[in-house]
C-alpha atoms as one frame of an Amber mdcrd trajectory, in Angstrom:
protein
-189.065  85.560  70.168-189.987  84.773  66.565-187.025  85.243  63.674-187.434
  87.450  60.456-188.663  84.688  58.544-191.002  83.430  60.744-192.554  86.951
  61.351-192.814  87.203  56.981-194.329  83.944  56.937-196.944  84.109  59.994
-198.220  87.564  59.268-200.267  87.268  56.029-200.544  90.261  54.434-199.806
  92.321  57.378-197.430  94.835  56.455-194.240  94.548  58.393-191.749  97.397
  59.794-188.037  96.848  60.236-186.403 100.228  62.776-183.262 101.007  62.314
-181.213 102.212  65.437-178.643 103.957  66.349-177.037 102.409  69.504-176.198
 105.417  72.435-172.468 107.056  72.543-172.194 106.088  76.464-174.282 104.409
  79.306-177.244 105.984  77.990-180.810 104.103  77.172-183.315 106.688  76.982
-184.071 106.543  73.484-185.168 103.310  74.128-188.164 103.701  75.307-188.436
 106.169  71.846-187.722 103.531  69.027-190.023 101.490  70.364-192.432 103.790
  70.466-192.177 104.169  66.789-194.145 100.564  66.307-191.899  99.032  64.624
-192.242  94.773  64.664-188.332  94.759  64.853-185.844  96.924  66.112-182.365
  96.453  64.165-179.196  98.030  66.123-176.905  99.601  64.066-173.265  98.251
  64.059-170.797 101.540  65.120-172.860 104.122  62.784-171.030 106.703  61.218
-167.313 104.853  62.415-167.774 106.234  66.149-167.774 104.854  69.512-170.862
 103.320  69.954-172.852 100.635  72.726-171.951  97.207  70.943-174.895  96.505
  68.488-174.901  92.669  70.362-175.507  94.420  74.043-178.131  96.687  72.640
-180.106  94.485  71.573-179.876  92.351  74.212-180.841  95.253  76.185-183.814
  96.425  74.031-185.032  93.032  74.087-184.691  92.653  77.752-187.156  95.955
  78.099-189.483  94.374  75.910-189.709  91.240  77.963-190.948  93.651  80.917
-195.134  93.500  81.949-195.874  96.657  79.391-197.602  99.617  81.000-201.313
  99.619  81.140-202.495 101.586  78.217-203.985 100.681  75.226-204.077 102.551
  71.860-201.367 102.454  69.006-198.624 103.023  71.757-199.264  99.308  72.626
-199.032  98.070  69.543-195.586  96.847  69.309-195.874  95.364  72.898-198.872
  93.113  72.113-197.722  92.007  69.116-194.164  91.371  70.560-191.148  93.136
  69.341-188.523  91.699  67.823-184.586  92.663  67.866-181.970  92.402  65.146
-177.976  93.306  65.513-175.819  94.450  62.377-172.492  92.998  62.321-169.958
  94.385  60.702-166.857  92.342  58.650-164.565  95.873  59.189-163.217  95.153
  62.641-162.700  91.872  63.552-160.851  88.436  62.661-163.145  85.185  62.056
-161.686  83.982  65.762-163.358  87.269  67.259-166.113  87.130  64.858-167.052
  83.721  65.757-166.449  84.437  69.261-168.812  87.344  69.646-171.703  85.314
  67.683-171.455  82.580  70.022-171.900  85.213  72.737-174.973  86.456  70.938
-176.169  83.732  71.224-176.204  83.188  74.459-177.885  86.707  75.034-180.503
  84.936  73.196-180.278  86.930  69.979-181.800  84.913  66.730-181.379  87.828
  64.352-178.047  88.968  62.842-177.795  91.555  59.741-173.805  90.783  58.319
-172.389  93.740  56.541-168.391  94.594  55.041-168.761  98.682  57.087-167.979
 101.411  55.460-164.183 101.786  54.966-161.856 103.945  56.994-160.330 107.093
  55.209-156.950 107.998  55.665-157.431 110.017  57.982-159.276 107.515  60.261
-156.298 105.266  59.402-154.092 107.356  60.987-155.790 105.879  64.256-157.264
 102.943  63.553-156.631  99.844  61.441-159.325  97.721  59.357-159.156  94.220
  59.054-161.268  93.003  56.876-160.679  89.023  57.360-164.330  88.066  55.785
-166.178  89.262  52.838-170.137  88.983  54.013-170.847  86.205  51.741-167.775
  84.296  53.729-169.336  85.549  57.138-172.918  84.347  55.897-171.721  80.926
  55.113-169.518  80.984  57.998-172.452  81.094  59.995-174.196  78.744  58.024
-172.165  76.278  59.681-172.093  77.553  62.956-176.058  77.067  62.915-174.755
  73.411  61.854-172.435  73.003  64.791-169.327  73.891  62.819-166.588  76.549
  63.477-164.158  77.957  61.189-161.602  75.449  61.639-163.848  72.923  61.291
-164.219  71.767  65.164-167.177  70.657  66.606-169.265  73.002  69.307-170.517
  71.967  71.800-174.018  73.163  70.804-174.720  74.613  67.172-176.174  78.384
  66.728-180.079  79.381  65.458-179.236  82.572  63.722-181.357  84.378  60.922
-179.105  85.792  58.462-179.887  89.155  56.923-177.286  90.943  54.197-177.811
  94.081  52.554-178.280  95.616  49.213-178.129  99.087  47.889-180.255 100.023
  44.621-177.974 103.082  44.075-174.980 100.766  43.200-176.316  99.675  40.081
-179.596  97.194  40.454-177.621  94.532  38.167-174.184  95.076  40.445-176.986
  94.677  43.188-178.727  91.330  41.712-175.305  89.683  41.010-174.409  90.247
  44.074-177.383  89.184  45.742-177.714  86.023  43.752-173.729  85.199  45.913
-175.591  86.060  48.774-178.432  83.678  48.823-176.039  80.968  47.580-173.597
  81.618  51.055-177.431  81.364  52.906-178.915  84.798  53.761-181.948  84.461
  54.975-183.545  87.870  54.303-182.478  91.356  52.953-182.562  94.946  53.723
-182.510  96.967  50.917-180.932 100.385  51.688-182.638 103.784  51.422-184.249
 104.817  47.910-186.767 106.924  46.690-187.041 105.761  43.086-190.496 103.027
  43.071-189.601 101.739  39.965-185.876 100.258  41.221-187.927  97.123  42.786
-188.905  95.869  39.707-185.813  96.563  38.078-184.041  95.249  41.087-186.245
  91.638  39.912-185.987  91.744  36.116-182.459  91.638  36.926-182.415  89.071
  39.444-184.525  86.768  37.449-181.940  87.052  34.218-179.163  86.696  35.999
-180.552  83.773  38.388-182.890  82.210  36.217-185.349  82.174  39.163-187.119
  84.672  41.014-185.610  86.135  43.629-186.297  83.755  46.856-186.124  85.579
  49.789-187.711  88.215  51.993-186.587  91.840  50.927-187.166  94.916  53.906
-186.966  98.261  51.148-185.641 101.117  53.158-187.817 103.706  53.173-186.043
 107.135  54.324-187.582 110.083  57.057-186.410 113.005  55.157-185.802 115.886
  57.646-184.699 119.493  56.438-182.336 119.541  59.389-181.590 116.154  58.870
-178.642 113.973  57.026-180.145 112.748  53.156-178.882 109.460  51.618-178.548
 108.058  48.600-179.987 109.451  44.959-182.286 112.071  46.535-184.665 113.700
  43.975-184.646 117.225  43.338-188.175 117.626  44.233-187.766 116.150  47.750
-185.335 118.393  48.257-187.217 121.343  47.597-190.300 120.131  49.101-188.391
 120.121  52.804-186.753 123.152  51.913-190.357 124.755  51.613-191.461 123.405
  54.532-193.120 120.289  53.300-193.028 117.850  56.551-190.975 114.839  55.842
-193.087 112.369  57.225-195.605 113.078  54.260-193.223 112.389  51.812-192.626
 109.273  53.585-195.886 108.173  53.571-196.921 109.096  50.022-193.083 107.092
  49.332-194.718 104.166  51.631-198.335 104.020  49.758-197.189 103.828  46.248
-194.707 100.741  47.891-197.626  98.962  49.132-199.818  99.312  46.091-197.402
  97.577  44.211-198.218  94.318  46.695-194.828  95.680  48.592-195.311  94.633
  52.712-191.832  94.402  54.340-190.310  97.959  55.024-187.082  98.636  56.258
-187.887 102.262  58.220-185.087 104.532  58.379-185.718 107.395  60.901-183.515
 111.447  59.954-180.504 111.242  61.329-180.710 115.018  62.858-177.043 116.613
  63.547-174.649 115.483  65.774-175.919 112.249  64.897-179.379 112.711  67.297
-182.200 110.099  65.610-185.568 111.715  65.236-187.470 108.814  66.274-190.655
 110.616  66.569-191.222 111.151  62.948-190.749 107.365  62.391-193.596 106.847
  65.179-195.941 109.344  63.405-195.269 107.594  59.984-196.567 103.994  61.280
-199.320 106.016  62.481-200.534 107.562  59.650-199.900 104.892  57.710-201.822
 102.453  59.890-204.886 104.723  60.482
């Protein structure tokens, strides 16, 4: 199973599609078989989403790529697209929870499982009323945890031992254009110092913040910014959850009945006219937390023809 970067840099111009997932609340996989449905070249498993009891992002994917390893079904058409191709898996880890002994200890596993791709993130933080049953800790920053695992691909744990065998991750981080895109850039710039490998850029509507997101990279680097970028591209839904800087007019274009998936898509074309390729698909996130994975899947199609 090919990493992120090797997918970027074997593909051409193909356009490439990054799901995100939200991992079942119980010993549930039927919307399995629906994210990958959707198309998607990689299917990334959310870490806990929303601060609830969720299947551990590590075991899901596992488990996801497991069912892709299976002789697919014999039909052809875009359903098999993601099959043929073969589907890759990604798992979001969060800073939040663990120390760097559990941290380290749960990568190794991950390994194991055969998992290449790993997405590091801080989680959002706990309010005080989630405090009131739950503690944070908070022993790594992501840029620690990215160069922590630096060395673990080099053989090296956090103490400084030896392993008996040294990790292969790909190591994704995460930016978010509604922060500021020079916060973003400085940040960034830390980032791919520590070693990320690749970025997903969270869920944003404005076209323009990419090359913003650049100009500032470039004066605050010196240099271009050097690694693969996934933008989020958000599923509006009128029943569904909305992130981020949401424009008026979206807003009132679902609440008059305007389908969200063509927002998407006219969102998605004006992305890849600018010479944009890697997308970072965000399904709606329907109430009670329910993905509409569907909407994703008709997206790809549409888009792909």
């Amino acid at each position: 199973m090919a990493t992120v970067t090797e997918r970027v840099a074997d593909d051409g111009s193909r356009s490439l599609f990054i799901c995100d997932f939200s991992p079942p609340r119980g010993a549930d996989l039927s919307t399995v078989a629906q994210v990958k449905e959707v198309g998607a070249d990689f299917v990334c498993v959310a870490y806990s989403p929303g601060k609830s009891v969720r299947v551990d992002s590590t075991v899901m994917a596992h488990l996801i790529a497991l069912e892709g390893s299976m002789p697919p079904p014999s039909r052809g058409g875009k359903e098999a697209i993601a099959r043929e191709a073969g589907q890759g898996v990604i798992f979001n880890l969060a800073c939040r929870d663990m120390n760097r002994l559990a941290l380290q200890n749960h990568l190794l596993g991950a390994q194991l499982l055969g998992l290449e791709n790993v997405v590091v993130l801080q989680g959002d933080g706990f309010s005080q009323q989630d405090l009131q049953g739950v503690k944070e800790v908070g022993d790594y920053q992501p840029s620690q945890l990215i160069q922590d695992i630096v060395k673990l691909n080099q053989g090296i744990d956090f103490r400084g031992l030896k392993l008996r065998a040294p990790t292969a991750f790909c190591i994704g981080a995460v930016m978010d254009f509604s922060k500021g895109v020079e916060q973003q850039a400085r940040r960034a710039r830390v980032k791919v110092e520590a070693g990320a490998d690749f970025f997903l850029a969270q869920t944003f509507y404005r076209v323009d913040l990419v090359r913003q997101f650049h100009q500032a990279y470039r004066a605050a680097a010196g240099v271009p910014f050097p690694r693969p970028i996934f933008y989020g591209l958000p599923v509006p839904h009128r029943e569904g959850l909305l992130f981020g800087d949401v424009p008026e007019q979206v807003r009132n274009d679902l609440e008059q009945g305007r389908p969200g998936v063509e927002i998407a898509l006219e969102q998605l074309r004006a992305l890849a006219g600018q010479g944009i390729r890697t997308f970072y698909l965000v399904p709606p996130i329907l109430r009670g937390g329910r993905r509409d994975y569907a909407a994703a899947r008709d997206l790809l199609r549409a888009f792909r023809g």
